[in-house]
Every structure is written in structure tokens, then in C-alpha cells.
N, CA, C and O of each residue as an XYZ file, in Angstrom:
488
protein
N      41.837     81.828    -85.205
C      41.595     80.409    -85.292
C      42.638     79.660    -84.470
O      43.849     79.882    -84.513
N      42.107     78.866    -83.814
C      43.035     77.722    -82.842
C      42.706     76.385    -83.074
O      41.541     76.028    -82.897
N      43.555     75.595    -83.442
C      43.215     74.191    -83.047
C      43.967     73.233    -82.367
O      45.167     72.999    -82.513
N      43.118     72.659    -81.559
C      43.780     71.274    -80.326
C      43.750     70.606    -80.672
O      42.725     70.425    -81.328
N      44.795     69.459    -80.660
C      44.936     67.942    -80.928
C      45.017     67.328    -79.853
O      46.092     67.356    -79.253
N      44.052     66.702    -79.389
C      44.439     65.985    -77.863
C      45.442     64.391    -78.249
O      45.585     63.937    -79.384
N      45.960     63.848    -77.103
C      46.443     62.882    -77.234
C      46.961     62.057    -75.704
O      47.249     62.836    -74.796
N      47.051     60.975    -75.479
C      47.566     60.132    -74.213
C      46.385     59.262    -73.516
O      46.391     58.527    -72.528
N      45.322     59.661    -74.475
C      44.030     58.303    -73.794
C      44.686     57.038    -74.091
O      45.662     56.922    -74.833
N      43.858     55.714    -73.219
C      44.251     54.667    -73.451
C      42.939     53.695    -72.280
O      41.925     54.063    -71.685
N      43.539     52.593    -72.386
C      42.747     51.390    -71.050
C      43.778     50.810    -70.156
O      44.707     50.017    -70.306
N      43.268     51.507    -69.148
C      44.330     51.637    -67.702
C      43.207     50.542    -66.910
O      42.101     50.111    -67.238
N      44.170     50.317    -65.598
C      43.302     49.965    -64.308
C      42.835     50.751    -63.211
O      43.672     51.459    -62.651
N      41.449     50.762    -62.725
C      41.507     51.657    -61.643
C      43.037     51.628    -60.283
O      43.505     50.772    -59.532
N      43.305     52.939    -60.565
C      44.294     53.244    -59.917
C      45.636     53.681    -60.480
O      46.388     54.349    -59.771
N      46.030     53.284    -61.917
C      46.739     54.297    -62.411
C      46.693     55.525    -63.002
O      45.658     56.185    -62.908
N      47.899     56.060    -63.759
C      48.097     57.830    -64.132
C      47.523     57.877    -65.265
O      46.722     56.949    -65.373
N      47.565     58.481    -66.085
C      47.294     58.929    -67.266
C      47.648     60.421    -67.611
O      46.854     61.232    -67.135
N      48.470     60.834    -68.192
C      48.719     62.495    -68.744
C      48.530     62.637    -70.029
O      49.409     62.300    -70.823
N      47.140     63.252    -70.501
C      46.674     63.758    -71.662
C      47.706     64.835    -72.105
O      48.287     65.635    -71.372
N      47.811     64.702    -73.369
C      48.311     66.252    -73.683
C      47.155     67.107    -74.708
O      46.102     66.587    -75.078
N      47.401     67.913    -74.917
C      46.458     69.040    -76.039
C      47.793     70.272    -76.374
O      48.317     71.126    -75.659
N      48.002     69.859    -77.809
C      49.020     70.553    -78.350
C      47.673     71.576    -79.292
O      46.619     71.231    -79.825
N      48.359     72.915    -79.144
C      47.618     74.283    -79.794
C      48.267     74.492    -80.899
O      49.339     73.913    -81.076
N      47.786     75.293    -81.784
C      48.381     75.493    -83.224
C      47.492     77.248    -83.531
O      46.388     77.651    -83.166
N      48.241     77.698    -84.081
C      47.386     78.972    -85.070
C      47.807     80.276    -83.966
O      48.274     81.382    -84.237
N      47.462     79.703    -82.688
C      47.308     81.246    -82.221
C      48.436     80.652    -80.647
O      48.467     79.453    -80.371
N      49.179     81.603    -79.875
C      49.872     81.162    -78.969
C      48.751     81.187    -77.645
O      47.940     82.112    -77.678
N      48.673     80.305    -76.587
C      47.479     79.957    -76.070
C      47.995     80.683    -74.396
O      47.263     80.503    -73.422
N      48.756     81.145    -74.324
C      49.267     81.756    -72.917
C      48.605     82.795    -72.206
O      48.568     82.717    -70.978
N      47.962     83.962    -72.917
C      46.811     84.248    -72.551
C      45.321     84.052    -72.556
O      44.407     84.771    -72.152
N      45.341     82.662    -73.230
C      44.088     82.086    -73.002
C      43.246     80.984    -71.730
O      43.971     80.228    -71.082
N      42.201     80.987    -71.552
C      41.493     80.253    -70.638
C      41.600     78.843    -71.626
O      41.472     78.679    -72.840
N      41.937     77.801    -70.346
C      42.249     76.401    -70.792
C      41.627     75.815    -69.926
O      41.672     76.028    -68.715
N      40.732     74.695    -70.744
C      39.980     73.590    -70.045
C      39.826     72.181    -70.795
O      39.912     71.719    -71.933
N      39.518     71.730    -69.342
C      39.481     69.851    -70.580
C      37.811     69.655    -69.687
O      37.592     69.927    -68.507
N      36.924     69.160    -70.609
C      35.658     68.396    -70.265
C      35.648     66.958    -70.714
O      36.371     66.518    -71.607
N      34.847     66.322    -70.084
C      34.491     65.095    -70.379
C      33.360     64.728    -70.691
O      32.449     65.455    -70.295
N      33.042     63.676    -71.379
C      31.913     62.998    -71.621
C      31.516     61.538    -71.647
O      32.140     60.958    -72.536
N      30.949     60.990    -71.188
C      30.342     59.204    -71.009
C      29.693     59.030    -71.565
O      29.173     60.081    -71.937
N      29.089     57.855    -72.147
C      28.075     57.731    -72.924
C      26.645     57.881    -72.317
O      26.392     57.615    -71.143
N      25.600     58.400    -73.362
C      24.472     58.832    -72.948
C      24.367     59.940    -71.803
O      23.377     60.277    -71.153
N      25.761     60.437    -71.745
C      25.776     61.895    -70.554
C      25.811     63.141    -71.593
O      25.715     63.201    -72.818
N      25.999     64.174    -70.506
C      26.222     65.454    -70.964
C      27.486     65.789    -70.839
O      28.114     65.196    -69.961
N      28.141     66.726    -71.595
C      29.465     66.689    -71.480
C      29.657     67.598    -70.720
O      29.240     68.703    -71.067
N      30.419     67.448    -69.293
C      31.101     67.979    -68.104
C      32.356     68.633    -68.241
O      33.361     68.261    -68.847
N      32.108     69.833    -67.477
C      33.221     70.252    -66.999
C      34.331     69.394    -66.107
O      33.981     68.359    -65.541
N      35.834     69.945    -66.011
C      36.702     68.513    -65.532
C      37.299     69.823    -64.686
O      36.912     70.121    -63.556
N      38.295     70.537    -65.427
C      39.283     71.600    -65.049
C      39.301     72.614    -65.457
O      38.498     72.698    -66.386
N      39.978     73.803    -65.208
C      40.086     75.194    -65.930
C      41.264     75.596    -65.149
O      41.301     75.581    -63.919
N      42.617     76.105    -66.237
C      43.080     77.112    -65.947
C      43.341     78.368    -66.481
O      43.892     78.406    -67.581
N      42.990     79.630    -65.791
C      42.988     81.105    -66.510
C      44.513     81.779    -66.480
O      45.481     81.669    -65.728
N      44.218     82.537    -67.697
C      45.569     82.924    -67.738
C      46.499     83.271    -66.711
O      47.696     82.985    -66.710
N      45.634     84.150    -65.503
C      46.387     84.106    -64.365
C      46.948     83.449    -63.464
O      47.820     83.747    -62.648
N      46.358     82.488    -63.677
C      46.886     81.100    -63.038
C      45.691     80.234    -62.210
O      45.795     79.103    -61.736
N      44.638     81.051    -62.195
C      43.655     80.343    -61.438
C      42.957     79.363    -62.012
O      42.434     79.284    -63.123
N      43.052     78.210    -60.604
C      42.385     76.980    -61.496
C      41.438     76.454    -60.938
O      41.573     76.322    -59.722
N      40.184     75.971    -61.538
C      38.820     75.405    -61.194
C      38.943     74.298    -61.295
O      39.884     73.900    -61.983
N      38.045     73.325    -60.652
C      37.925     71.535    -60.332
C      36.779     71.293    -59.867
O      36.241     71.905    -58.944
N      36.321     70.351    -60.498
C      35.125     69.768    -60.438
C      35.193     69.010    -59.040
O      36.258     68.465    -58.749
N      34.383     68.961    -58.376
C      34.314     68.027    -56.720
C      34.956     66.553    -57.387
O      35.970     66.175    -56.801
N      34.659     65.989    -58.126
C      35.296     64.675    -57.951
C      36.639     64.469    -58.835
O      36.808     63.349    -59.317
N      37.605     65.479    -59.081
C      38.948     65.317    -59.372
C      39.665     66.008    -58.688
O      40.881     66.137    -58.832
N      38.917     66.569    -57.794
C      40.308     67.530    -57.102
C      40.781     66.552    -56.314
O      40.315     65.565    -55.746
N      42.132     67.232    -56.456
C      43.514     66.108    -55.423
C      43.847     65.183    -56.541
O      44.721     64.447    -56.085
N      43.629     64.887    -57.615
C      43.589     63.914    -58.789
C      44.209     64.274    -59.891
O      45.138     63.666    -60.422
N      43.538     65.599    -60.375
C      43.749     65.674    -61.522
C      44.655     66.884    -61.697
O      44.264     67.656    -60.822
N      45.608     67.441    -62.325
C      45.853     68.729    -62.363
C      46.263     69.323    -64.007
O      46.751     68.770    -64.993
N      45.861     70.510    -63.762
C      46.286     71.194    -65.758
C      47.569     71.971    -65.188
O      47.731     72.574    -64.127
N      48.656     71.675    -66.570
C      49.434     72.353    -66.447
C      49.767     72.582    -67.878
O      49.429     71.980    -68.897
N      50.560     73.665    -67.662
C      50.810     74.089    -69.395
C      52.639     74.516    -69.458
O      53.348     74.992    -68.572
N      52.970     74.127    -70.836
C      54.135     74.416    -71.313
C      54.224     75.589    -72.569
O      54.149     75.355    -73.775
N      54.353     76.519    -72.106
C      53.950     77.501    -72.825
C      55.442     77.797    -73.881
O      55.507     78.767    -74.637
N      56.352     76.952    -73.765
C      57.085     76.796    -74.874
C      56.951     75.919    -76.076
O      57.475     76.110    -77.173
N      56.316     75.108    -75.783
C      55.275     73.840    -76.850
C      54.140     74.300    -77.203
O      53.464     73.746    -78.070
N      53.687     75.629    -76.436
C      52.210     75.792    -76.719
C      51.158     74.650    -76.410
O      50.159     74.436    -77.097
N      51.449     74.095    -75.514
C      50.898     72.876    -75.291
C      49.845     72.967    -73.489
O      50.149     73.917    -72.767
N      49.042     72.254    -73.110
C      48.604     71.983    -71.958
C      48.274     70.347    -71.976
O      48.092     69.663    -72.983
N      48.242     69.843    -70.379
C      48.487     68.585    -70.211
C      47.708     68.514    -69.069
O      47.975     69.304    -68.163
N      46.395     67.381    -68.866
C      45.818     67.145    -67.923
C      46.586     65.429    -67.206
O      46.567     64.256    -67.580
N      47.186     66.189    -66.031
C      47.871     64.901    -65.636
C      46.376     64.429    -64.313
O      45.794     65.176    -63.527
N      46.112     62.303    -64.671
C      45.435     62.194    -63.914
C      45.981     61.214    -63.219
O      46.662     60.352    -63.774
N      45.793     61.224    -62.166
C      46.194     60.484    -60.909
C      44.859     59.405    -60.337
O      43.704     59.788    -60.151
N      45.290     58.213    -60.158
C      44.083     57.525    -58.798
C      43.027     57.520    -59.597
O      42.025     58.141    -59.244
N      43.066     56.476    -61.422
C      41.577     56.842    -62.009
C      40.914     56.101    -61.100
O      41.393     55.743    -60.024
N      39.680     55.825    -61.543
C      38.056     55.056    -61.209
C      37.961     54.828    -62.244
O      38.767     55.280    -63.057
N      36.937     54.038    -62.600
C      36.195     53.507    -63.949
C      35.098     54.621    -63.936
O      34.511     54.644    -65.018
N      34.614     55.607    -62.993
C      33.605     56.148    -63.338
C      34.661     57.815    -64.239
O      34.074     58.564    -65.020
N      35.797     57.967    -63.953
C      36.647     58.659    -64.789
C      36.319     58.742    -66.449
O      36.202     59.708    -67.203
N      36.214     57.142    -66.689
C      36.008     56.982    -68.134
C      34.839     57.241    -68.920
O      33.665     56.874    -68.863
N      35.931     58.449    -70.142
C      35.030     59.099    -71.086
C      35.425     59.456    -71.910
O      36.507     58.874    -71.969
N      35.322     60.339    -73.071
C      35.801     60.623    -73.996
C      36.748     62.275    -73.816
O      36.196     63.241    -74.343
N      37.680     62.447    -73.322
C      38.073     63.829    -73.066
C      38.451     64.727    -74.121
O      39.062     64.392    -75.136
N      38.107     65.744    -73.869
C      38.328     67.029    -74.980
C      38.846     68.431    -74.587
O      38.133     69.183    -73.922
N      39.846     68.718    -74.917
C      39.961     69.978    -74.681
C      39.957     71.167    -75.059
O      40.207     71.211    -76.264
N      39.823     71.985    -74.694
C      38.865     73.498    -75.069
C      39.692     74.563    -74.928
O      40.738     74.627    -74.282
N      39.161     75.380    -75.566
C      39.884     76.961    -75.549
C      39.213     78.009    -75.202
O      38.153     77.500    -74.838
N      39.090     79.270    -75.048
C      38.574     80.445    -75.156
C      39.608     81.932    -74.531
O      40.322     81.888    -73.529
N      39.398     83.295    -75.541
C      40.087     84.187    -75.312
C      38.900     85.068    -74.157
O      38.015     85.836    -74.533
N      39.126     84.783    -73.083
C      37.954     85.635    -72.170
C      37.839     84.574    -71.218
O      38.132     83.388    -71.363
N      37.251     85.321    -69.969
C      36.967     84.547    -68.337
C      37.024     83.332    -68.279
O      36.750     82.619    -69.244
N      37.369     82.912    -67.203
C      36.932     81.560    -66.944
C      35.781     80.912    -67.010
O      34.943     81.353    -66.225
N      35.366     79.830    -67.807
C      33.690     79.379    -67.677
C      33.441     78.067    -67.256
O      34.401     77.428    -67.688
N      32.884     77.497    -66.807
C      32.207     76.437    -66.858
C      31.247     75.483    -67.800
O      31.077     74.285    -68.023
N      30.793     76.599    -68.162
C      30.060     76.487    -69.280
C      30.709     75.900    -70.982
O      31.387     76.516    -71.804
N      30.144     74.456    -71.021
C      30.860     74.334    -72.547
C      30.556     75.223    -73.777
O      31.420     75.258    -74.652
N      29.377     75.976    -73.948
C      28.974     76.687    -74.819
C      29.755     77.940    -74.777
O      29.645     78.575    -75.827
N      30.439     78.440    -73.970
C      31.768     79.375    -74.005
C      32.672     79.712    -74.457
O      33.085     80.846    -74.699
N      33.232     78.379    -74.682
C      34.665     77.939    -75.500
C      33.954     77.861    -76.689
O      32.902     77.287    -76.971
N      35.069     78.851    -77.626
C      35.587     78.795    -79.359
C      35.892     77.586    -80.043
O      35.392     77.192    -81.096
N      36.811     77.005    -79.303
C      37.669     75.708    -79.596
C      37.742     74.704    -79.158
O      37.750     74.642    -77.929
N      37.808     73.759    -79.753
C      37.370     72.402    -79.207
C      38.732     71.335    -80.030
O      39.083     71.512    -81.197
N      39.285     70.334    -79.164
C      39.843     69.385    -79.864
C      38.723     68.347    -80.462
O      37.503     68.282    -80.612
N      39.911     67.572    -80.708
C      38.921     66.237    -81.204
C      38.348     65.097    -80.220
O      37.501     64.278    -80.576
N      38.835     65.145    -79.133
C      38.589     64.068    -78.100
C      39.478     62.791    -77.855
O      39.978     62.479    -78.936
N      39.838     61.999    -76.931
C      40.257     61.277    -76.404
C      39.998     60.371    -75.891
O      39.689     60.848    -74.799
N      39.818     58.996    -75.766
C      39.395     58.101    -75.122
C      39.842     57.709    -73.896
O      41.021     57.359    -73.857
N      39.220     57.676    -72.897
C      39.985     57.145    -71.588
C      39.052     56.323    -70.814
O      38.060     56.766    -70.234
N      39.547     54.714    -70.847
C      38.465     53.636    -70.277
C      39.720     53.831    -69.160
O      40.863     54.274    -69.273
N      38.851     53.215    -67.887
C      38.993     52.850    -66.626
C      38.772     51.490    -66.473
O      37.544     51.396    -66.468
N      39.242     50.389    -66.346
C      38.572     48.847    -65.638
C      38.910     48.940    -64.545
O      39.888     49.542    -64.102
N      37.717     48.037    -63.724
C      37.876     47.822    -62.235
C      38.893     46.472    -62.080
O      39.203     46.057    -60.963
């Protein structure tokens, strides 16, 4: 059992940072696959980022150069730092777990936080 607490949403302007965190609990998350998805209203919830234990990391076409995951594996913690929002950025973010490959796929991941709010104004 794992659980994420996300935290660092807020209402920014297009064009500033934002660094989410997702603190882990139960199990140590260093060999696990780490991802954050998003969701908008009346959407489907999207893939954002992924990084695998080895270090390899996936990006969706419209955050790369933007967004990056990094993890503190002494906090047990990972942190989606975002750079240069948009208003089309804004959604509810969540971050995810799973012991196995990298996926894309939200139905993959075990674990799920609770979500995050992140508005964008123009």
C-alpha cells in the first residue's frame, strides 16, 4: 500500500512557476514508476510526465521544455516543477504510482493521490 498527498496548486498568471509536490507514505517509492496526470473539466484525464526508476522520463508534446519531475528520494517525495504556465495548463493534477514499466496509460497505476488544483488566468 502507498499513498500520495499532492500539494503546491494555486491561481497563478499565464507565465509563472508552480512546483507541485507529492509526498509518498507506506512503501519507499525509489524503485517505483512516477507520474503526474491531469485533468480539465469535462476532459479525460491525461497523461503529463513519467519518471522510471532508471531515470527515464516521458512528456507529453505540450510540456516538454516546461515541465520537469524530479524526486527526493530522502523525503520520499517527487515534485512536478512547472515553468511558462498557459491557462490551457489548468486542471486538477494528480499524482500516481506503480511498481512495474513505464505507462501512459492511467489504468496502470495502483496509486493515486488526491489531486490538486491549478488555474491559469490569461
Amino acid at each position: 500500500q502507498v499513498q500520495l498527498v499532492e500539494s503546491g496548486g494555486g491561481l497563478v498568471q499565464a507565465g509563472d512557476s508552480l512546483r507541485l509536490s507529492c509526498a509518498a507514505s507506506g512503501r519507499t517509492i525509489s524503485t517505483y514508476t512516477m507520474a503526474w496526470f491531469r485533468q480539465a473539466p469535462g476532459k479525460e484525464r491525461e497523461f503529463v510526465i513519467i519518471s522510471g526508476s532508471g531515470g527515464v522520463t516521458f512528456y507529453t508534446d505540450s510540456v516538454k521544455g516546461r515541465f520537469t519531475l524530479s524526486r527526493d528520494n530522502t523525503k520520499n517525495t517527487v515534485y512536478l516543477q512547472m515553468n511558462s504556465l498557459k491557462p490551457e495548463d489548468t486542471a486538477v493534477y494528480f499524482c500516481a504510482a506503480r511498481y512495474g514499466v513505464t505507462s501512459k496509460a492511467t489504468e496502470d497505476y495502483a496509486y493515486w493521490g488526491q489531486g490538486t488544483q491549478v488555474t491559469v488566468s490569461s
